[in-house]
N, C-alpha and C positions, 0 to 999 in steps of 0.2 A: 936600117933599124935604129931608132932612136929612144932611152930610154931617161927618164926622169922620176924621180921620187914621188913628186906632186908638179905638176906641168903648172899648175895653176899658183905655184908660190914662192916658183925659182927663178928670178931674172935669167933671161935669154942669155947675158953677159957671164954669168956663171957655169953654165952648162958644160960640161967637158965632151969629150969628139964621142960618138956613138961607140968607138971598141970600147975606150977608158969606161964611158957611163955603165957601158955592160958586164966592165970584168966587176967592177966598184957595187954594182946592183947585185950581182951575182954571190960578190965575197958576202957582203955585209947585210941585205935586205932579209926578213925573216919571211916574206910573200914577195910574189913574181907576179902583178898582172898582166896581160899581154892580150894588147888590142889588134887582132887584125883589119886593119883601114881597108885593104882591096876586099874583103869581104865585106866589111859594109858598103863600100862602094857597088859592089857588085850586087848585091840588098838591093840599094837602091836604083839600080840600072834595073832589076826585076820587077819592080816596085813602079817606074816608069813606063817598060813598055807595059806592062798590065790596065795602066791606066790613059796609056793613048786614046786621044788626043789631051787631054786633061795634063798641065801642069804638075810637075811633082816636085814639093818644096823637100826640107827638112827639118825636123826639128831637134832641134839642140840643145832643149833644155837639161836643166839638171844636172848642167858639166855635160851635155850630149847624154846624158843618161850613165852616168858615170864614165864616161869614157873617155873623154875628153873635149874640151868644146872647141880649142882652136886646131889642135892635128885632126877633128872631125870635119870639122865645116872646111879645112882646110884643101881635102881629099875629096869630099863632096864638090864642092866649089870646080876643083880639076876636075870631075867628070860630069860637068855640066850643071850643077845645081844653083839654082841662081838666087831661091827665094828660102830664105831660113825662120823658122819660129821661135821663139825664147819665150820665160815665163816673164822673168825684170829686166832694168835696163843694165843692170851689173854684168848679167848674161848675154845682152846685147851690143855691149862695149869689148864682150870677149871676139863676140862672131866679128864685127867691126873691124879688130883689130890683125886680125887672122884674116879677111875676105874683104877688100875695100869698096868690091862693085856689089856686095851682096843686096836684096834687099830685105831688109830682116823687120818682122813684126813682134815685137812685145804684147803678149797674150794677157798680163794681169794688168789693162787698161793702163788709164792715163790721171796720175794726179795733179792737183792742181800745184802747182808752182815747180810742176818738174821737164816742161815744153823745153827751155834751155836745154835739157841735156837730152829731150829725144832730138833737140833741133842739132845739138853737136856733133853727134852719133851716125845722123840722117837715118833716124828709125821711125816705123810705126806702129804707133799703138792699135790697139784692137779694141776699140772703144765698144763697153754692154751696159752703160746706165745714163738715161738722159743728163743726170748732173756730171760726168763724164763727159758729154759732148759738147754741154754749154762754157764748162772748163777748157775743153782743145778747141773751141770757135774764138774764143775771150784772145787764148794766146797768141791764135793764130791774124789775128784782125790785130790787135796790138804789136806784132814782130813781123808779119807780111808773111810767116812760113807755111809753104805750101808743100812740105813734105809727105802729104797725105795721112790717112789712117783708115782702118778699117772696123764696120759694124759687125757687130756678133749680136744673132737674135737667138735666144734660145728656144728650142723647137720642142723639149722634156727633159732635159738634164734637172730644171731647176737650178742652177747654180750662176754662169757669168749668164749674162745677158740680154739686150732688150726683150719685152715681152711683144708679143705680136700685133697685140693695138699700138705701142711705142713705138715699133717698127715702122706700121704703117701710119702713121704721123709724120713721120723725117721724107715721107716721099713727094710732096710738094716740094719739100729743096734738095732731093733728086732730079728731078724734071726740069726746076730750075737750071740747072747746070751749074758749073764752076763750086762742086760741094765738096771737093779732096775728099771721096770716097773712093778707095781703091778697090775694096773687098767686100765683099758682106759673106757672113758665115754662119754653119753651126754648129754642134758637137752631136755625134753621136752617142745614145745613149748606152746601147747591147748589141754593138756592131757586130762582134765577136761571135755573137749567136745569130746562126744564119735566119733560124725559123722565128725570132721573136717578133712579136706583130707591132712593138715600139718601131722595129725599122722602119715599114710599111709608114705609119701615121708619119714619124719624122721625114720621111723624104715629102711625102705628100705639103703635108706643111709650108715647111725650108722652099719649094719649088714655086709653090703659089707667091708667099712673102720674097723670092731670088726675084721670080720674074717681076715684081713691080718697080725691082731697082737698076732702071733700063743704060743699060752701056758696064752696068758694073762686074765685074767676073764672080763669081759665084764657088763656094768651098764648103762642102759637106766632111766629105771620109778623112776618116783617120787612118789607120793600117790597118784594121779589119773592115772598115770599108769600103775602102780597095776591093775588095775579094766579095761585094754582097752584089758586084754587076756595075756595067756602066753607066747606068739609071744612077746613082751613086756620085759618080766623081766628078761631074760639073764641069769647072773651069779650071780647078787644080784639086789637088791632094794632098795631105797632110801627115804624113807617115812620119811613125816615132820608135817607138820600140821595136817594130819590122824591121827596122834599120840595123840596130844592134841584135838581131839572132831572137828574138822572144817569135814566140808564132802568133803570128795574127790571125788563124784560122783551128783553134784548138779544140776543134770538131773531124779534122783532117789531119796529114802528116803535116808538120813543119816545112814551107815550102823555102823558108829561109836559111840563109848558110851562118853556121855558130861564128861568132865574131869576138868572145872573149875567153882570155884560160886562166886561172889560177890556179896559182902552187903554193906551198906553204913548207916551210922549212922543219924536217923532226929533230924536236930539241934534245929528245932524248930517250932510252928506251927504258923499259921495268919488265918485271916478270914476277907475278903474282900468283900467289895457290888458289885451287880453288873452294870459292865458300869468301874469298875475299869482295868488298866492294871499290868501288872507281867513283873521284868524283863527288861534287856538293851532294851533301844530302846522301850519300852512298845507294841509291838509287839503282845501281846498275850493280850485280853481283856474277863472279865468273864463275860458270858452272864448269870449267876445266882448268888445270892448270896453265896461265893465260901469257902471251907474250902484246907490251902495251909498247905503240908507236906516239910520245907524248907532242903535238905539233904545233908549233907556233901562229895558231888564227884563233880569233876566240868572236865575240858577240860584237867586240869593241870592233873587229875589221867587215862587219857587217855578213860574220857567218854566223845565222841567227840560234839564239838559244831553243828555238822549239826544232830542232835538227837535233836535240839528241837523245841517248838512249838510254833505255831504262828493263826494269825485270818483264816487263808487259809487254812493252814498245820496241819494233825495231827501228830506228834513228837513219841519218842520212848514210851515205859510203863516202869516200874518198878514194882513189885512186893512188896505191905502192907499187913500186917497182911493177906495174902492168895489169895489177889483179884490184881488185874491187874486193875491199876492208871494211868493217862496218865501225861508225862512232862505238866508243865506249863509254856510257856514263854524262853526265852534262856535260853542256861546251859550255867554259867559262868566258872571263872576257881576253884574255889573252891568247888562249891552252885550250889542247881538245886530244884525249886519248882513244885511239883506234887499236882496234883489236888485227895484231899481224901475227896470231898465231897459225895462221895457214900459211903463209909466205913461207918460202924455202930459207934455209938458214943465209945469213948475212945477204941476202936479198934487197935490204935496206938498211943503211947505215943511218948515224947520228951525224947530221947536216946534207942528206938527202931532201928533195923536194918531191912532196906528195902532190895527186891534182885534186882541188879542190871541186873544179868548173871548167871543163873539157875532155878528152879523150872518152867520149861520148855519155858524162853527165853534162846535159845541158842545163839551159837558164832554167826551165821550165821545172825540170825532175827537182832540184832545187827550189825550188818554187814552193814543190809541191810539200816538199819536206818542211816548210820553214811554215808553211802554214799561209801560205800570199800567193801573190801575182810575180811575173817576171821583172816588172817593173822596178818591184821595191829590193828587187834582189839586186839589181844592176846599179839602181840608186843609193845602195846601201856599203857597197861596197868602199870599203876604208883607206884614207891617207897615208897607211902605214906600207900600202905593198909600194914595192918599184913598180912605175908605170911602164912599160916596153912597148912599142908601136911597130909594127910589121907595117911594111908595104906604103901605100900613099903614098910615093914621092913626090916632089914637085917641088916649084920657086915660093915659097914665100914672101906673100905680097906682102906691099910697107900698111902700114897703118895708113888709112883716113884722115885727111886732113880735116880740122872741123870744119862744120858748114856753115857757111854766113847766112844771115839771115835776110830774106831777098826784101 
């Protein structure tokens, strides 16, 4: 188990042994994340055989989705992942530098005078707009670098890339040969929803415009399209928030295992009459005489303000000493008061740790409470908790040397 504040701001050279980091996170941290690595690992091993024979990359954007991008790709990498996604190249110097053989794609294209550091990196971009590709031919004919990249044609997203006569324009110098095209792709738009008839058109599409680009591998699904059948998965996969615990099939059970927990520390307790309120705005009024667990998470650690509670509304739960507590009142940006007037007396103490996301609230229930997707719950999560990592072991590899330019 290894534990760090912010993984991404602490020199390696700093880091003290995993007991120290743990008593040290434990005394002093006000939240407790804790990433299970063999559970996403094991994610993604489900996530692969599902999509036999098809490739199954990962992606790692967004710090892995807030969870970390080099003890991610790190763990992935060991059970076999070879091919990684990122959004920039910032993010791509992280996988890089954690996974040396990986090969990693940068999804928010390719600007012009930034080829030097996809060429340093040995990464590729994911090129979706013809001035995009006349930019990465310019560099690549000027430096010799033949690190590849990949086309993304958009099939309905509307959003990154080529449109379909653009597409079929670049295929004379597919036929051509020798065009460092690795990939050609493209986004699904309501993968999630099995019956939407957007799938249907999108596969149709993406399959006619794949096949004209002959030798090249082919990348449709994301992690609900995984699950819409092997018409779907192509030549690889592209699985994101499956990996971290969100369900990619939110018409079914969750077939993925929870992969993160948060706890948050109570700062302190109150006991209030009732008729009194809780809270901005005093919004939330106790109709009994009420015992308040005040707890150190607020908006700022990404537990969101539309999670709480009010005279009308009842708000998200947290997890006390085993029992399931409801918010009291707004969550502000640091502080969130829960109602432990049913908890047994001294049940929970002042510097106990409640669970925020785990012991069976998942990402989702949370989700639901905060008014979003699982995504933005996992993304949103704050710099303030200690970061703890179960499981993944393995050598970490050195950094990447950079790459010359051939």
């Amino acid at each position: 188990m290894n534990i760090v504040s912010d993984p991404k701001a602490i020199p390696q050279s700093t880091l003290l042994s995993p007991e120290a980091n743990q008593a040290a996170a434990l005394a002093t941290s006000t939240g407790v994340l804790t990433v299970d690595l063999d559970a996403i690992v094991a994610n993604w091993r489900k996530l692969e055989k599902t999509a036999v024979p098809a490739e199954c990359a990962g992606v790692v954007k967004a710090n892995a989705y807030g969870c970390g991008t080099e003890p991610v790709a790190r763990a992935l990498a060991a059970a076999g992942c070879k091919t990684f996604f990122v959004a920039t190249l910032d993010e791509a110097a992280a996988v890089r530098a954690a996974v040396s053989s990986a090969t990693i794609y940068t999804l928010d294209g390719f600007f012009q005078n930034c080829g030097e550091a996809y060429a340093k990196i040995d990464c590729r971009p994911v090129i979706g707009d013809l001035n995009e590709l006349a930019e990465w031919d310019v560099f690549c004919r000027r430096t010799g670098w033949s690190g590849g990249a990949a086309i993304h044609i958009d099939t309905g997203m509307n959003r990154l890339g080529l449109t379909i006569a653009e597409a079929q324009g670049i295929i004379p110098r597919i036929n051509a040969g020798d065009h460092g095209i690795m990939l050609v792709m493209s986004h699904l738009v309501s993968a999630e929803q099995l019956n939407s008839p957007i799938n249907a058109r999108q596969l149709t599409t993406f399959r006619e415009i794949a096949s004209l680009f002959s030798g090249v591998p082919a990348s449709l699904s994301n992690s609900s399209g995984i699950f819409l059948g092997a018409q779907f998965q192509f030549d690889m996969v592209r699985p994101g928030a499956a990996l971290y615990g969100v369900n990619p099939t939110p018409e079914a059970d969750n077939p993925m295992q929870p992969v993160v927990d948060l706890k948050a520390r109570i700062a302190q307790f109150r006991n209030i009459d009732r008729g009194e309120t809780v809270g901005y705005g005093g919004t939330w009024t106790a109709r009994r005489p009420t015992r308040l667990a005040i707890v150190s998470a607020g908006y700022a650690d990404g537990y969101f303000r539309a999670a709480s509670a009010n005279d009308g509304t009842r708000g998200a739960e947290v997890i006390v000493a085993g029992k399931r507590c409801p918010v009291a009142g707004r969550i502000s940006m640091d502080l969130m008061a829960i109602d432990v007037t049913d908890l047994p007396a001294n049940a929970a103490r002042r510097g106990h740790m409640v669970t925020l996301l785990g012991e069976g609230i998942t990402v989702d229930e949370l989700a639901h409470h905060f008014g979003t997707i699982g995504y933005e719950v996992l993304t949103s999560l704050g710099s303030r908790y200690a970061r703890v990592y179960k499981g993944g072991a393995g050598p970490m590899e050195r950094p990447a040397e950079p790459a010359a330019s051939s």
